[in-house]
C-alpha positions as CSV (number, residue, x, y, z in Angstrom):
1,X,9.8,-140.9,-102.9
2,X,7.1,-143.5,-102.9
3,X,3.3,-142.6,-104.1
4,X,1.9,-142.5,-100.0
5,X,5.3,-140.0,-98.8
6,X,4.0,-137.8,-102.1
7,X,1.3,-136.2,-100.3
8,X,2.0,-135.8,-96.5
9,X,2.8,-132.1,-96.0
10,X,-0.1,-131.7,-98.2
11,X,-2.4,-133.4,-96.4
12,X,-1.1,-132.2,-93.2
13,X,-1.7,-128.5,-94.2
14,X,-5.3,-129.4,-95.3
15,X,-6.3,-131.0,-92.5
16,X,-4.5,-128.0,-90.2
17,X,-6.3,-125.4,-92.3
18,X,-9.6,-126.9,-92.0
19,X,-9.3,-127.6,-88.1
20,X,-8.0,-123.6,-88.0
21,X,-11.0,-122.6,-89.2
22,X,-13.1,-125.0,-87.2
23,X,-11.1,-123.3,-84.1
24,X,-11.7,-119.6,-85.4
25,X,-14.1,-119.4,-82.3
26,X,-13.7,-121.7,-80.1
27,X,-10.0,-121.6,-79.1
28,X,-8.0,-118.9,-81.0
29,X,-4.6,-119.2,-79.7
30,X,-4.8,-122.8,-80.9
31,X,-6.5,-121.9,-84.1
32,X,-3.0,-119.2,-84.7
33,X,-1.0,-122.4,-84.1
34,X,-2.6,-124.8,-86.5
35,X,-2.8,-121.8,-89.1
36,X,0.4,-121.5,-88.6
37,X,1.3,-125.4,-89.3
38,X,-0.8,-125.0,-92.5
39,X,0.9,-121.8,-94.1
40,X,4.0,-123.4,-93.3
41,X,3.5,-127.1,-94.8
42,X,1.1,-125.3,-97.1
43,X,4.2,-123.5,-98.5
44,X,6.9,-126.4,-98.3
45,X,4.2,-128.4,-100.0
46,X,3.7,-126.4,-102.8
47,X,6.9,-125.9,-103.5
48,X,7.3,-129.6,-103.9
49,X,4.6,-129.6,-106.3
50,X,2.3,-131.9,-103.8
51,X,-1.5,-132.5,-103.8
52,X,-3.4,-130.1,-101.5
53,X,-1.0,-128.1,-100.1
54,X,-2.1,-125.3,-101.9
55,X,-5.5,-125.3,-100.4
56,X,-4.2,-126.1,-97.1
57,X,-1.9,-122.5,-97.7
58,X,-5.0,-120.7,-98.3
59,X,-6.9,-122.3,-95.4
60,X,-4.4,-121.4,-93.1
61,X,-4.5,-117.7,-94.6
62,X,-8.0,-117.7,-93.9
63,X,-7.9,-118.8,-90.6
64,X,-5.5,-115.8,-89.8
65,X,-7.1,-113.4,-91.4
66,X,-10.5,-114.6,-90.0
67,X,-8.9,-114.7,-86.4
68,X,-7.8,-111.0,-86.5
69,X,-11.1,-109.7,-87.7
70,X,-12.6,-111.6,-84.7
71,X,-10.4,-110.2,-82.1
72,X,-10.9,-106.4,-83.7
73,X,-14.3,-106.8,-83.7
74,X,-14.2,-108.3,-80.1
75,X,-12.3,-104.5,-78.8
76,X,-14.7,-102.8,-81.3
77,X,-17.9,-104.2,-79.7
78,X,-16.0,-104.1,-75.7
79,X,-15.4,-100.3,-76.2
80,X,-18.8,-100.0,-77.3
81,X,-20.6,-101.3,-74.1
82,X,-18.0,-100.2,-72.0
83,X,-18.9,-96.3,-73.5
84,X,-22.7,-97.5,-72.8
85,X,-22.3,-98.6,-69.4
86,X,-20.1,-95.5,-68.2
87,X,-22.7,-93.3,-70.0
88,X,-25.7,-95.2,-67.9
89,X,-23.6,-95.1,-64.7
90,X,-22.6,-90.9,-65.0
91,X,-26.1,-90.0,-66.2
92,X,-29.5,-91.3,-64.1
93,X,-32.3,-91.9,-66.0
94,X,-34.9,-91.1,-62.7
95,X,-36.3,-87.8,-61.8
96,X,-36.8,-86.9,-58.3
C-alpha cells in the first residue's frame, strides 16, 4: 500500500464521527447512518493498524450513545407535558 491509501478508512471514520455528532440534533436518522459509517471503518481501520480510525470508532460510539439519550429524553419530556396538559384540560382552575 502507498503512504496516501495508508489512512483512508481512517480518515473516513473521523470525519463520519465528527459530522455524527455535528448531526446529534439536527437530523438524527442521518446522524445513526454516519455513526454507523464511523464504527464500521472505525473498526476495519483499526484493525489495519491505521491513523485515526480509532478516534473515529469512538466518535461514532458517541454519536450513538448521544442519539439514544436524546430520543429518551425527547418521550421523557413528551409524557411529561402530555400528563400536564391532560391534568389542566380534566381539572378547571376557575370558580364560578
Amino acid at each position: 500500500m502507498s503512504d496516501s491509501n495508508d489512512k483512508v478508512l481512517g480518515v473516513i471514520s473521523l470525519v463520519s464521527g465528527i459530522a455524527a455528532l455535528v448531526f446529534t440534533l439536527i437530523i438524527p436518522v442521518f446522524n445513526i447512518l454516519l455513526a454507523l459509517v464511523a464504527i464500521v471503518c472505525g473498526a476495519v481501520g483499526y484493525s489495519q493498524n491505521q491513523k485515526y480510525s480509532l478516534a473515529g470508532l469512538l466518535l461514532g460510539i458517541a454519536a450513538i450513545i448521544i442519539t439514544i439519550l436524546v430520543i429518551i429524553a425527547g418521550f421523557a419530556l413528551f409524557g411529561i407535558f402530555t400528563g400536564i396538559i391532560e391534568e389542566s384540560v380534566e381539572t378547571p382552575h376557575w370558580r364560578y
